[in-house]
The first five atom37 places (N, CA, C, CB, O) and aatype in JSON, in Angstrom:
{
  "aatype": [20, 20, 20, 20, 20, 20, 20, 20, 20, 20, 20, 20, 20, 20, 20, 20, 20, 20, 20, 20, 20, 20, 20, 20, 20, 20, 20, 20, 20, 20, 20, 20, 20, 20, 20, 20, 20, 20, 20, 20, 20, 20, 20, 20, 20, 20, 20, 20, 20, 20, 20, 20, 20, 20, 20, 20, 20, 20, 20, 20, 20, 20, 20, 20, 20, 20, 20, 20, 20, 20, 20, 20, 20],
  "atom_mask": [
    [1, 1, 1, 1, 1],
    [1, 1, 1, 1, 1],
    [1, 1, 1, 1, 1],
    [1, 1, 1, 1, 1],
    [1, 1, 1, 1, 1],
    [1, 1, 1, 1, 1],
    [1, 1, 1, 1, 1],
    [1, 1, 1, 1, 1],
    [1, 1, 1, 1, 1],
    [1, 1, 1, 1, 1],
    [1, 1, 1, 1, 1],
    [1, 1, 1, 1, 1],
    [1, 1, 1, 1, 1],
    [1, 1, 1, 1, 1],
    [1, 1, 1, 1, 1],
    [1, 1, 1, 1, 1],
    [1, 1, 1, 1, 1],
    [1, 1, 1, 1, 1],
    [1, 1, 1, 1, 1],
    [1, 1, 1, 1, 1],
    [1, 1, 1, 1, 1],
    [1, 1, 1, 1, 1],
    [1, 1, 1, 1, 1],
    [1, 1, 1, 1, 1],
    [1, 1, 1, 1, 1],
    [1, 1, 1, 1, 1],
    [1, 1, 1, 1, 1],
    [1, 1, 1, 1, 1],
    [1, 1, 1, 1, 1],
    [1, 1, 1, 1, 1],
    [1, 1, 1, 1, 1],
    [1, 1, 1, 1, 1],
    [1, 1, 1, 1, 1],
    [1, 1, 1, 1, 1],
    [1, 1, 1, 1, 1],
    [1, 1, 1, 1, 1],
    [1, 1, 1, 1, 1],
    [1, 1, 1, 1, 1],
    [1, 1, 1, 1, 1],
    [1, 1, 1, 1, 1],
    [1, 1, 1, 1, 1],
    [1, 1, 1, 1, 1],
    [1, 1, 1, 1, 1],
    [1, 1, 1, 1, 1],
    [1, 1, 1, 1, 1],
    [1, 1, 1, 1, 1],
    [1, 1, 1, 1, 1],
    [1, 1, 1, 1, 1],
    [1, 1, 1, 1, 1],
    [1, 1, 1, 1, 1],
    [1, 1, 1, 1, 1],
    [1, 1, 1, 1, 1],
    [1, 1, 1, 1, 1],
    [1, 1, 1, 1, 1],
    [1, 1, 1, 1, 1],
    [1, 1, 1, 1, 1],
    [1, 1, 1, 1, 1],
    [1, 1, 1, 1, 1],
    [1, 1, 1, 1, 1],
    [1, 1, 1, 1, 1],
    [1, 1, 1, 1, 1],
    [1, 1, 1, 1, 1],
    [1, 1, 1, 1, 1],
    [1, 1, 1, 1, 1],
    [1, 1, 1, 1, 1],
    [1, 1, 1, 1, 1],
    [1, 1, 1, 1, 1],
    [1, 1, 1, 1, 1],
    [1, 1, 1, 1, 1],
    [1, 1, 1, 1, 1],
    [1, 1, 1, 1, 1],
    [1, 1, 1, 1, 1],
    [1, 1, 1, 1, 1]
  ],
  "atom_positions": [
    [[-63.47, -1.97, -17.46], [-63.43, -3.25, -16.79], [-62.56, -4.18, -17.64], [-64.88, -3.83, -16.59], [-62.83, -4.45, -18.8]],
    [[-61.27, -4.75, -16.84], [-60.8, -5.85, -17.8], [-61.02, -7.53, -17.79], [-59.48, -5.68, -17.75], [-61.52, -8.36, -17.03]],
    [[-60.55, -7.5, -18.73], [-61.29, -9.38, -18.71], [-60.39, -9.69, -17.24], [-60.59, -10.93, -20.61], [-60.81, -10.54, -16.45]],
    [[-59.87, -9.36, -17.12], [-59.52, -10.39, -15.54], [-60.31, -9.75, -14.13], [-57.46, -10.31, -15.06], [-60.33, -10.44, -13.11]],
    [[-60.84, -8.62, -14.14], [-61.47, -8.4, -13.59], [-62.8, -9.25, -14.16], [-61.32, -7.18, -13.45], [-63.47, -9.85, -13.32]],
    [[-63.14, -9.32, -15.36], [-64.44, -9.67, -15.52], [-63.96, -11.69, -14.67], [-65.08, -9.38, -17.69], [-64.2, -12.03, -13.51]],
    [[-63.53, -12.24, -15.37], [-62.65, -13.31, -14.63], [-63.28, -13.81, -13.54], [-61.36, -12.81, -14.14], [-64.11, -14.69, -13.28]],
    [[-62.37, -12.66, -12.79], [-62.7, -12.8, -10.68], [-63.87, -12.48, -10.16], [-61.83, -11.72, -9.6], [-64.0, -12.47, -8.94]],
    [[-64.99, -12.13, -11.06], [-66.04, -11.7, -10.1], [-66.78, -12.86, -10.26], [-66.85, -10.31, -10.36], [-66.82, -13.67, -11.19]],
    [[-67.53, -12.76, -8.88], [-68.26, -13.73, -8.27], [-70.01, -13.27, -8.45], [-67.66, -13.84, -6.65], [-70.44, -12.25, -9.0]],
    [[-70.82, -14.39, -7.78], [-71.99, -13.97, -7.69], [-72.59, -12.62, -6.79], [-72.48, -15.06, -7.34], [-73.52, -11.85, -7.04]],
    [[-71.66, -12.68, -5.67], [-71.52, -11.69, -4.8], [-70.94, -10.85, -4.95], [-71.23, -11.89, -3.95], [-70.63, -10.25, -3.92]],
    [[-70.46, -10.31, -6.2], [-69.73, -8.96, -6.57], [-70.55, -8.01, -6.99], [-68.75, -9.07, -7.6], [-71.47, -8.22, -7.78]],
    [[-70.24, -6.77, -6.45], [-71.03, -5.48, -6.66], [-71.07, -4.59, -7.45], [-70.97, -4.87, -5.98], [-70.05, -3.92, -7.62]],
    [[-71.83, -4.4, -7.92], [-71.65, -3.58, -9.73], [-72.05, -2.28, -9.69], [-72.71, -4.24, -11.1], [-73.24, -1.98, -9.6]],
    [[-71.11, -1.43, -9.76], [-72.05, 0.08, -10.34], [-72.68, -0.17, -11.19], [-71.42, 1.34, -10.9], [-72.87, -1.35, -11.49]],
    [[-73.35, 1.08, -12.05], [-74.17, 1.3, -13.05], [-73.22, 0.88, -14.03], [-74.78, 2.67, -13.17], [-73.24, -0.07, -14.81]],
    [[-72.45, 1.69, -13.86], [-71.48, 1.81, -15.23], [-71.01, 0.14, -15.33], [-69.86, 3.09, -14.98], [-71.05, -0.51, -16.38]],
    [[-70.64, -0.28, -14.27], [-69.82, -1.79, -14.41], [-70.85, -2.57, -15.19], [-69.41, -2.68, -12.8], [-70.68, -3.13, -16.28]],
    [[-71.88, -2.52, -14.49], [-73.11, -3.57, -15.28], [-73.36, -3.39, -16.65], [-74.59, -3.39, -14.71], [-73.6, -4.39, -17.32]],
    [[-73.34, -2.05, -17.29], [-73.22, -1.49, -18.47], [-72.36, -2.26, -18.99], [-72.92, -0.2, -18.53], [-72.76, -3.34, -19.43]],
    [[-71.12, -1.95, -19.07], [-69.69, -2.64, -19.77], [-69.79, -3.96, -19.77], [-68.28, -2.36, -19.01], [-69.26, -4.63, -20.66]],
    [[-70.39, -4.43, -18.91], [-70.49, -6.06, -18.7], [-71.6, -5.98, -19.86], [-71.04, -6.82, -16.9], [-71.07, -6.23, -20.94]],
    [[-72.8, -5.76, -19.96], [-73.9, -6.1, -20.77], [-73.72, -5.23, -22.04], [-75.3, -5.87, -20.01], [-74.78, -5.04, -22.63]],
    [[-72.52, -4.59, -22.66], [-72.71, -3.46, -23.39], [-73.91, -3.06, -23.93], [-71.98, -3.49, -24.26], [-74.55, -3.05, -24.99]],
    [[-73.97, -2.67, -22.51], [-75.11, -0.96, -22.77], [-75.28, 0.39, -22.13], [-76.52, -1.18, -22.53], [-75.03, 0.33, -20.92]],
    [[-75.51, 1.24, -22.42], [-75.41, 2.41, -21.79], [-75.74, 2.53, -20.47], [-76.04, 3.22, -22.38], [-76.88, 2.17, -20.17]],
    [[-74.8, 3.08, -19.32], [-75.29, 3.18, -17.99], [-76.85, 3.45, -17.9], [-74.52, 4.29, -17.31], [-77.75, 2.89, -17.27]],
    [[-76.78, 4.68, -18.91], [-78.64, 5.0, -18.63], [-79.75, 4.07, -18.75], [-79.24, 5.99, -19.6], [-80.94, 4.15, -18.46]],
    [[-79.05, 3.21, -19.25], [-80.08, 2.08, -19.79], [-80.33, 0.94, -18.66], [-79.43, 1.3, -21.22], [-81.31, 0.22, -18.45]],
    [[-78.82, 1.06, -17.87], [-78.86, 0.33, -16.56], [-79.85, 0.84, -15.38], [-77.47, 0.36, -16.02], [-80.42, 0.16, -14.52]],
    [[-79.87, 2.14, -15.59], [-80.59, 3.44, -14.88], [-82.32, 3.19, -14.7], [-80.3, 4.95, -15.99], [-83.07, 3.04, -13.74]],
    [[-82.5, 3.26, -16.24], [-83.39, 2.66, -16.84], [-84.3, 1.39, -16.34], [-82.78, 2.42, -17.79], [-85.45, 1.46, -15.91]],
    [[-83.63, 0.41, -16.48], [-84.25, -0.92, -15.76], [-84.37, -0.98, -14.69], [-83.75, -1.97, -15.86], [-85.2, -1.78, -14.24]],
    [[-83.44, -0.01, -13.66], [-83.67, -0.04, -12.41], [-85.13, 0.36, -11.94], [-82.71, 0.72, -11.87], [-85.85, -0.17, -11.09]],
    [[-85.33, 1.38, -12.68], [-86.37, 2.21, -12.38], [-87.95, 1.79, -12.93], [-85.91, 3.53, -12.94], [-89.0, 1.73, -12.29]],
    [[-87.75, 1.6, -13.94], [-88.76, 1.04, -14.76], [-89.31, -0.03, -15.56], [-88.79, 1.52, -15.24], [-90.29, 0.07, -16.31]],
    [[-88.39, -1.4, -15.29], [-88.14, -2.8, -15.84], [-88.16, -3.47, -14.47], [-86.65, -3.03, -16.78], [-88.85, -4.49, -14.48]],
    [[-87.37, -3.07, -12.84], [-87.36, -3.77, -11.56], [-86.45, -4.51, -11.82], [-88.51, -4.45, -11.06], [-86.54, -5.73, -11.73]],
    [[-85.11, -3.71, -12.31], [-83.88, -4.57, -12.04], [-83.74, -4.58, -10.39], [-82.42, -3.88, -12.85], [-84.42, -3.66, -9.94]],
    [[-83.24, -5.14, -9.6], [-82.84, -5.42, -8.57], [-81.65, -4.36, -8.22], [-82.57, -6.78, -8.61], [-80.97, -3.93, -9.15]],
    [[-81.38, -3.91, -6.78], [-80.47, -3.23, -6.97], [-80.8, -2.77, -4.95], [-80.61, -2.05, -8.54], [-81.84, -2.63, -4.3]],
    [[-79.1, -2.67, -4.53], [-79.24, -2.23, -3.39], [-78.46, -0.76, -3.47], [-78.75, -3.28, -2.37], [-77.4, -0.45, -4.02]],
    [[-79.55, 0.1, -2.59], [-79.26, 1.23, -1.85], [-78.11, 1.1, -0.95], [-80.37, 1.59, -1.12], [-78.09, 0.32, 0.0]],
    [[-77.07, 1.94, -1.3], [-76.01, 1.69, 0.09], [-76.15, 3.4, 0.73], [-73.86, 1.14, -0.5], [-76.47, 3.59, 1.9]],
    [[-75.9, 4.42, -0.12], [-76.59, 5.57, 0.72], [-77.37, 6.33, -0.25], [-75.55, 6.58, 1.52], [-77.41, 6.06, -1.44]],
    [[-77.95, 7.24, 0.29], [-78.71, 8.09, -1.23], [-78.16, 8.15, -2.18], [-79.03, 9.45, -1.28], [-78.83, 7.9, -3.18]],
    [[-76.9, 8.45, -2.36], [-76.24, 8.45, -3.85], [-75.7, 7.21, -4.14], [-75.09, 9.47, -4.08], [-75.21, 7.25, -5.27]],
    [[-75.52, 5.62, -3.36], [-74.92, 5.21, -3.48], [-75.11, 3.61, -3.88], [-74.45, 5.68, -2.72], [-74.87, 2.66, -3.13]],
    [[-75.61, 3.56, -5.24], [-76.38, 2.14, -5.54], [-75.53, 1.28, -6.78], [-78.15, 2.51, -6.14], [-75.04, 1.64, -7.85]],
    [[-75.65, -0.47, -5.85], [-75.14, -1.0, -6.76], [-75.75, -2.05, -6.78], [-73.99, -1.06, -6.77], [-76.58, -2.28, -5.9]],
    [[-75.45, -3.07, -7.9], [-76.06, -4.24, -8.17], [-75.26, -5.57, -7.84], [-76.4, -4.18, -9.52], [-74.09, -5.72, -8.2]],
    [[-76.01, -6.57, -7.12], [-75.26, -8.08, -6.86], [-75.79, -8.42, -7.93], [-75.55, -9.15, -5.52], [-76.93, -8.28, -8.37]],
    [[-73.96, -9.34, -8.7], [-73.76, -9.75, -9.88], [-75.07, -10.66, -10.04], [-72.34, -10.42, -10.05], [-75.79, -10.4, -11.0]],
    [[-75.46, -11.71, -9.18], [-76.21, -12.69, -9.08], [-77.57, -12.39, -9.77], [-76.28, -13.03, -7.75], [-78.17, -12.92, -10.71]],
    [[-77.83, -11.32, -8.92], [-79.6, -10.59, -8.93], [-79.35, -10.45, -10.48], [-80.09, -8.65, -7.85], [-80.08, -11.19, -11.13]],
    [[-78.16, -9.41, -11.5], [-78.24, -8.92, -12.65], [-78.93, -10.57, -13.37], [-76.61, -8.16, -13.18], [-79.83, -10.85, -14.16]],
    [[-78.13, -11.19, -12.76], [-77.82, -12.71, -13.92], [-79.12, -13.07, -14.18], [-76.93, -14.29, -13.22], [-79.68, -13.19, -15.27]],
    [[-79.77, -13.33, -12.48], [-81.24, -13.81, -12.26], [-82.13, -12.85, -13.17], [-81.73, -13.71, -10.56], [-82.67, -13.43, -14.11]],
    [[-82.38, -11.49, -13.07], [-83.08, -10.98, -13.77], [-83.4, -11.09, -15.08], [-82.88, -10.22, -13.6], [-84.52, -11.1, -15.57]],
    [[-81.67, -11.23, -15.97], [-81.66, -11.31, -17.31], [-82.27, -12.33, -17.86], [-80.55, -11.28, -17.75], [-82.65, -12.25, -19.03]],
    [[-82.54, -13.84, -16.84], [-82.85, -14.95, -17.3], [-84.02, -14.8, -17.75], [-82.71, -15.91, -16.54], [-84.61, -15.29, -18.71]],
    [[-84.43, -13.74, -16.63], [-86.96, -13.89, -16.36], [-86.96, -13.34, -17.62], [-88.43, -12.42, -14.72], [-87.88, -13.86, -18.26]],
    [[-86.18, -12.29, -18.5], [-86.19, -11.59, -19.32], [-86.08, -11.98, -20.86], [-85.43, -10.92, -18.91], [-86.48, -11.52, -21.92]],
    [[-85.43, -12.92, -20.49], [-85.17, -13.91, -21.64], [-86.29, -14.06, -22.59], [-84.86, -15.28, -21.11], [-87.36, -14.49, -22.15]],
    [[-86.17, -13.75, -23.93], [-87.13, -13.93, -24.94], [-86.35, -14.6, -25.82], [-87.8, -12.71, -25.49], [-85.27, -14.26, -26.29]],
    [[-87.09, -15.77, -26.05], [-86.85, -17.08, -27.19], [-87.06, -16.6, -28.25], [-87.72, -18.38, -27.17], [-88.19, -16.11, -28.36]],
    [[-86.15, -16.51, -29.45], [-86.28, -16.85, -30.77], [-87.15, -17.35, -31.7], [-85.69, -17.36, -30.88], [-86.38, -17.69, -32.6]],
    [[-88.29, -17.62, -32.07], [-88.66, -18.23, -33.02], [-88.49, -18.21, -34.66], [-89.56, -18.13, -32.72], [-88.23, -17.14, -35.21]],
    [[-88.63, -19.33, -35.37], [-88.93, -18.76, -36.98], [-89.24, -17.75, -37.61], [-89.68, -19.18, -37.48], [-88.64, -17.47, -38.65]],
    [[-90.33, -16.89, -37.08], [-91.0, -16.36, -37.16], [-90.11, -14.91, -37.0], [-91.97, -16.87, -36.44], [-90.23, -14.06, -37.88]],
    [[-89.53, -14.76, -36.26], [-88.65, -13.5, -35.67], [-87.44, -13.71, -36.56], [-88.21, -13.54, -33.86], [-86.62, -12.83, -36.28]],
    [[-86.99, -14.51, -37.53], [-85.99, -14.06, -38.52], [-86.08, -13.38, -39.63], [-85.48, -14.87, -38.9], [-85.07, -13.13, -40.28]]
  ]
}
């Protein structure tokens, strides 16, 4: 994925596994992963054929969000 692709995408842009990966550097499986067992969001287009709206990733990462404290340095 290049930065100008990263650039142009919108909320409504559709992410493979792999894209969401590269975007969040982390392993597709790990994208795999949350789908399955964390409730990342994610639409079915045919049995083999699933991707993620950029939006949903964003929204999810937020609920996910764990604050920093003192304590955690």
């Amino acid at each position: 994925m290049t930065d100008a692709t990263l650039k142009n995408m919108t909320a409504d842009s559709l992410l493979t596994d792999e894209s969401a990966a590269v975007l969040l550097g982390v392993e597709s499986r790990t994208i795999r992963a949350w789908r399955t067992r964390r409730g990342l969001p994610y639409i079915r287009i045919t049995s083999r054929v699933i991707r993620i709206r950029k939006a949903d990733l964003d929204r999810w990462l937020a609920q996910h969000l764990v604050a920093i404290t003192r304590g955690d340095l």
